[in-house]
C-alpha positions in Angstrom: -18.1 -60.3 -69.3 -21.5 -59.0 -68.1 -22.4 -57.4 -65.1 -24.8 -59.3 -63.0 -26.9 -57.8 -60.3 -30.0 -58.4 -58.1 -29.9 -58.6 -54.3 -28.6 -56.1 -52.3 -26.0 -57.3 -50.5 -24.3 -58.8 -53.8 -21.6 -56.8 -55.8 -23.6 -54.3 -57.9 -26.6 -54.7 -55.4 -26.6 -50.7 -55.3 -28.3 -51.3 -59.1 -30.8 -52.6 -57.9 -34.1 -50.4 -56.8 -34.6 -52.0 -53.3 -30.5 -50.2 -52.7 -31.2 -47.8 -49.8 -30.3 -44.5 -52.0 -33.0 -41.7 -52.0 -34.0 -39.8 -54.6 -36.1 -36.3 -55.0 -38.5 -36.3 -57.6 -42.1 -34.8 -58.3 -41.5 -32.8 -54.7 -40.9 -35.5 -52.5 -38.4 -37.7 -50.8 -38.4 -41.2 -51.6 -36.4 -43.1 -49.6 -35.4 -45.7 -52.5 -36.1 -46.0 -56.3 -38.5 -49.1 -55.9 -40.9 -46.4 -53.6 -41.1 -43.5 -56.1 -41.6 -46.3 -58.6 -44.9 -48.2 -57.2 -46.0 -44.9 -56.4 -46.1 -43.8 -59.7 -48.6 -46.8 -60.6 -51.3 -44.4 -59.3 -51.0 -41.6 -60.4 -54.0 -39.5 -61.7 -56.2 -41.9 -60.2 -58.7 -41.4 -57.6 -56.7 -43.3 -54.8 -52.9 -41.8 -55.5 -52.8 -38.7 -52.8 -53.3 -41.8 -50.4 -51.5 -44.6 -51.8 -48.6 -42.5 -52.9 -47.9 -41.0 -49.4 -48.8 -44.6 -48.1 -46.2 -45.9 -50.8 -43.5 -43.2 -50.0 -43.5 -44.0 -46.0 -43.1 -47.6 -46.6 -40.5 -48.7 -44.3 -38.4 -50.9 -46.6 -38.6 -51.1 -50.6 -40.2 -54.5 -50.3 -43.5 -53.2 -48.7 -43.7 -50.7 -51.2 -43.3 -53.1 -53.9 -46.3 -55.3 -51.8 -48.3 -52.1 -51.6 -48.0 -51.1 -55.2 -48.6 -55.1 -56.8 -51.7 -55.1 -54.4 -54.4 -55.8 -57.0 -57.3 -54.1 -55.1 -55.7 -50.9 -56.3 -56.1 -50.1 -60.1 -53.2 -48.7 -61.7 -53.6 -45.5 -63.7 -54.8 -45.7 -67.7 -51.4 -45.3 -69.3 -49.2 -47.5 -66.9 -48.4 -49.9 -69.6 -47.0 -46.9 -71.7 -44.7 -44.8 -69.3 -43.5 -47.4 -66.9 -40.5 -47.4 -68.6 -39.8 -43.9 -68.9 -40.4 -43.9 -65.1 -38.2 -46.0 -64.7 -35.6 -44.5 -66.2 -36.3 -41.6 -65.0 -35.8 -42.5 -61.4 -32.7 -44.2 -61.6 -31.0 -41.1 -63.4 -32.1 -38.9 -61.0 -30.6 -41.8 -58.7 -27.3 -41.8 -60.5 -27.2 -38.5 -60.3 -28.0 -37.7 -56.7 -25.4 -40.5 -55.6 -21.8 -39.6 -57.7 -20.6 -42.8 -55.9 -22.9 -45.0 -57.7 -22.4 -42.7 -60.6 -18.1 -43.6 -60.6 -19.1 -47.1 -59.9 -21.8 -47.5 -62.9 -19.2 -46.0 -65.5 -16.3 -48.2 -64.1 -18.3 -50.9 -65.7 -17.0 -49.4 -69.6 -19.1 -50.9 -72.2 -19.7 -54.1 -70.3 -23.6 -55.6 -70.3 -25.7 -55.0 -67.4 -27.9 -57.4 -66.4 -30.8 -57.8 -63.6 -30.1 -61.4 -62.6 -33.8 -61.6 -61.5 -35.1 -65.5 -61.9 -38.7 -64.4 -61.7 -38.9 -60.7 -63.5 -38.2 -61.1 -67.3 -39.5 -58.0 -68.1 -36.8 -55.7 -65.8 -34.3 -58.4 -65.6 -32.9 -62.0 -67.7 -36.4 -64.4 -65.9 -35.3 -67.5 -65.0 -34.2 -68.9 -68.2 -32.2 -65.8 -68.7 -34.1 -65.0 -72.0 -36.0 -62.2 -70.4 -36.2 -58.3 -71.7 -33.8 -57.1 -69.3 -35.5 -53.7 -69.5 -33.5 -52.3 -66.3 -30.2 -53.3 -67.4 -30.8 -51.6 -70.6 -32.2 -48.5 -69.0 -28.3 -48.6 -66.5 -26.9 -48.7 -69.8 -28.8 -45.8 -71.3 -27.7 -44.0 -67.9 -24.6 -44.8 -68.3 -24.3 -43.5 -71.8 -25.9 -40.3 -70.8 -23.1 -39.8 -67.5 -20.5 -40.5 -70.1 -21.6 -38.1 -72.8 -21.9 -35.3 -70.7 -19.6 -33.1 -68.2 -22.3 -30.8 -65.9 -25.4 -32.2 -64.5 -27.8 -29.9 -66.3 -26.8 -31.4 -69.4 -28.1 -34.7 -68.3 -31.8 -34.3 -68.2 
């Protein structure tokens, strides 16, 4: 049976990127993984030492989403390409950070993990459920990696 998440407040909600659980990564504190994430849409370009910062003080991970899909701000060259490394580097370092989320995401064995988004079918299943389902694969990856290995360090 898969495991379905999106909002929040639903079982598995700490999945998602708007789940109020900070990460440290490239020197700062971010204070979920949706904020690191639209923040990294900038980098190298001649606006990130603003929008970043603006990105990372965001009060909830829904304006930082807003500020980071604002099209008035061009994304960096290679976006397309390393989104999805950033990605899964941020919810590793998320896993990690948090072992309760880490005991929770390997109680789920070798079930499917699945972002029950209805609009995103990149990240999650889109509406008709047919989507990519890029961050459930990337929790799966995760999950892989916390089960493989014993010590943190071996993880990265």
């Amino acid at each position: 049976m898969a495991i379905l998440f999106y909002k929040v407040s639903e079982p598995y909600g700490c999945f998602s990127n708007f789940s109020p659980h900070s990460i440290t990564l490239g020197g700062y504190t971010w204070p979920t993984t949706e904020h690191y994430y639209q923040a990294q849409k900038f980098v190298g370009t001649s606006h990130a030492p603003h929008l970043c910062q603006k990105i990372r003080c965001a009060r909830t991970p829904e304006q930082a989403a807003a500020i980071g899909r604002d099209p008035q701000y061009p994304l960096r060259h290679n976006w397309d390409s390393v989104k999805a490394t950033v990605m899964y580097e941020a919810v590793l370092t998320k896993f990690l950070t948090h072992p309760d989320l880490a005991a929770l995401l390997l109680s789920t064995a070798q079930e499917l993990i699945v972002e029950n988004s209805p609009t995103d079918a990149y990240w999650g299943c889109g509406g008709d459920g047919k989507g990519q389902n890029q961050l459930g694969q990337i929790l799966m990856r995760v999950r892989e990696k916390l089960r493989q290995s014993s010590t943190p360090t071996e993880l990265r």
